[in-house]
C-alpha positions, 0 to 999 in steps of 0.5 A, a space after each residue: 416847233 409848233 407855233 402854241 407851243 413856242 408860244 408856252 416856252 416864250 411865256 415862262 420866264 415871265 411867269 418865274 418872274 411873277 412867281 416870286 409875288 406868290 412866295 408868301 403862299 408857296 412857303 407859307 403852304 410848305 411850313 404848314 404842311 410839313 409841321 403836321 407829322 405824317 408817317 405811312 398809314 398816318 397821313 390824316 391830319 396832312 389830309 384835312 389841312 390839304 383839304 382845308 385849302 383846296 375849299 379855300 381855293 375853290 375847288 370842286 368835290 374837295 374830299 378823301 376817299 376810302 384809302 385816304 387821298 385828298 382829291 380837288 378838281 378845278 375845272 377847265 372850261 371845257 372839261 373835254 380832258 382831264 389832268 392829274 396832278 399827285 404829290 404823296 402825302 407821306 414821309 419816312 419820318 417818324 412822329 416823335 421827331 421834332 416837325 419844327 420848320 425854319 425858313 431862312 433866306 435862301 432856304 427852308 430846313 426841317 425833316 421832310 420839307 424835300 420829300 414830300 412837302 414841297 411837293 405837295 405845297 406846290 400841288 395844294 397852292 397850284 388854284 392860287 398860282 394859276 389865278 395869280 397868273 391869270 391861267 385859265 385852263 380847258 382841261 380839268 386839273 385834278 389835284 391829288 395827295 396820295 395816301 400810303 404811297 412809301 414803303 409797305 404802303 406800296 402806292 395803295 392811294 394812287 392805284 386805288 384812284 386809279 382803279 376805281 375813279 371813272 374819270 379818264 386821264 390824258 396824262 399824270 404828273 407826279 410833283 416831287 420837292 426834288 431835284 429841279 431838271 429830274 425827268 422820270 417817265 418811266 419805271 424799274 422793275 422793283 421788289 422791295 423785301 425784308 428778311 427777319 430773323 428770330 430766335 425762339 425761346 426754346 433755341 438750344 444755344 448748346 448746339 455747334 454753331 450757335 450764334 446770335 441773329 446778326 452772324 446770321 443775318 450777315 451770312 445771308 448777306 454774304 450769299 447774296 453778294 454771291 449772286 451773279 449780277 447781269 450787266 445787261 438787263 441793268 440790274 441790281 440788289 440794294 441793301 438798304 437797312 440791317 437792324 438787330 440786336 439790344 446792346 453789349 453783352 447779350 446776343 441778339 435774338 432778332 435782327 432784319 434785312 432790308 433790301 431792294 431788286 430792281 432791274 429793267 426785266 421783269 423776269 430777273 427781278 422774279 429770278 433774283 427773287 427766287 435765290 434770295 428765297 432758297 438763301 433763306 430756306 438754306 440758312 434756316 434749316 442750317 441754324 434752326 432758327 425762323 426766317 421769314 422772307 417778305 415781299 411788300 411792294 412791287 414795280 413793274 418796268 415799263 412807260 412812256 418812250 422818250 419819242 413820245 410827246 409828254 417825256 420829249 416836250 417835257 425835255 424841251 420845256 426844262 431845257 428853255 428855263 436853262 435846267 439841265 434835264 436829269 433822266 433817270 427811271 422811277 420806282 414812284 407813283 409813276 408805276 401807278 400810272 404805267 399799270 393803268 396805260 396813262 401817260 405819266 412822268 415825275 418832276 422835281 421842283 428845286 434842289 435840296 440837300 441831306 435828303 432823309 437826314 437831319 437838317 433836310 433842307 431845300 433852297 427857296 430861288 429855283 422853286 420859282 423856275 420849277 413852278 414854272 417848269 410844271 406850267 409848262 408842262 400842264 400847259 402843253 398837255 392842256 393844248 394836246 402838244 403832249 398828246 401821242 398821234 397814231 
């Protein structure tokens, strides 16, 4: 192992040490940012507050962009390299819902604190947590909130910086809340679709065979359940939300199928594609009624291989603070990355449970050992240990 970056690995139990001085900043960041509602397409009142710090902080060129992002550069003191560091700023939760976060002894509960605020408190409080340990960096770190990064919104925020910014990048790092020892560097190939079924006004309930949207919707689930599965590539169909219908007593007139292909060949997830849409061109011309089949995000497969230097020192920084290294692909921003050859990989930073349900929570002590889990990795990557040689 190379002398600096034994001495990286020998420097991070100190610096869980000294995070715990820094947990006022950390939580204070993450109940603010998670109280201010920001649903896809909705993220402006996260970004200016995010903004709001990054000048507190000192950042350079605190700004948004076209699509949304929230952008700060500290500069390294060189600036020969430049490293990005992206937490969405979007959740699936709704503005109606009460945003009001509790922080307990051991834990901070309240909708969204896992996915995404953590992520994006430990991103947004990095400047204060690297003058705190007296971290000076040679490369640039570019910090980022990424805008409409979850469902339709398809990781417009990051491909758009990706495919307009002029800065090269020697690596990305995608910061989630969850889970602590999560390696993702690389990505599924991934098509996220809905299904909607309408009745029209003038549908002839007379006819034979007529039924409400649900009977439908649950026929088409039926024949897509009919679909052979290969074992290898690994692939498969996750259905993830039906919806339809009013109440009792009334047949349904609409009703919607969400789902997701993933697989790691690009090809089955175009074949898989294919069937689903002859399934919904066959049921409707069988019942009369409109559906539509429509495709709103896109994953291809591909990354980094585990040899390369960013995913295999990544292991070995996780492995030295006693994580349990958790490797599994990403359909995350992570993909942004791949289309656009950078290398990348995606890390959480504590446990959490209920995740996407009432009484979301994560728990307080292991932030201190993820904070510096990501220390270690921009600190390799700054040093080029993470750099891949010919």
């Amino acid at each position: 192992m190379d002398d600096g970056f034994h001495t990286i690995l020998s420097k991070l139990p100190d610096y869980e040490r000294q995070l715990v001085g820094l947990s006022d900043t950390v939580l204070a960041n993450l109940v603010m940012i998670s109280e201010i509602p920001a649903p896809t397409f909705s993220e402006q009142e996260r970004v200016e507050f995010i903004l709001n710090r990054m000048s507190e902080y000192g950042l350079q060129n605190a700004s948004t962009d076209e699509v949304g992002n929230a952008l700060g550069v500290l500069p390294g003191t060189s600036g020969d390299k430049n490293i990005l560091i992206v937490a969405h700023l979007d959740t699936n939760v709704e503005k109606i819902v009460d945003h009001t976060i509790t922080v307990q002894t051991n834990k901070v509960i309240g909708p969204g604190v896992a996915d995404n605020g953590l992520g994006l408190a430990v991103m947004t409080s990095l400047p204060a947590i690297l003058e705190h340990l007296d971290i000076k960096l040679e490369s640039n770190l570019v910090l980022m909130g990424s805008s409409r990064s979850l469902g339709r919104g398809d990781i417009e925020g990051l491909r758009f910086f990706l495919s307009n910014t002029e800065l090269p990048f020697s690596a990305g790092i995608c910061v989630e809340g969850v889970k602590l020892g999560r390696i993702s560097y690389s990505s599924i190939g991934m098509m996220r679709c809905e299904i909607s079924y309408s009745i029209p006004e003038e549908y002839d309930w007379t006819q034979f065979g007529a039924v409400g949207s649900i009977v439908v919707i649950n026929d088409v689930i039926n024949h897509i359940l009919e679909i052979p599965i290969p074992r290898r590539p690994r692939t498969n169909i996750m259905l993830g939300s039906i919806r339809g219908g009013t109440g009792y007593g009334k047949l349904a007139t609409n009703a919607s199928l969400r789902f997701e292909i993933r697989s790691e060949s690009a090809e089955m997830v175009l074949s898989l594609r294919d069937q689903i849409e002859h399934i919904v061109a066959e049921v409707s011309s069988n019942t009369g009624a409109e559906i539509s089949f429509d495709v709103f995000a896109r994953r291809r497969p591909g990354g980094i291989p585990f040899t390369h230097p960013l995913a295999k020192n990544t292991t070995e920084i996780i492995r030295s603070l006693d994580i349990k290294p958790r490797i599994s692909p990403s359909t995350s921003e992570l993909s942004a990355f791949i289309d656009r050859e950078i290398p990348a990989l995606t890390v959480g930073i504590t446990d959490g449970e209920n995740i996407g349900l009432p009484g979301e929570l994560v728990y307080i002590d292991p932030i201190y050992k993820g904070i510096s889990q990501l220390l270690g990795i921009i600190l390799a990557t700054d040093g080029g240990y993470c750099d891949e040689t010919e």
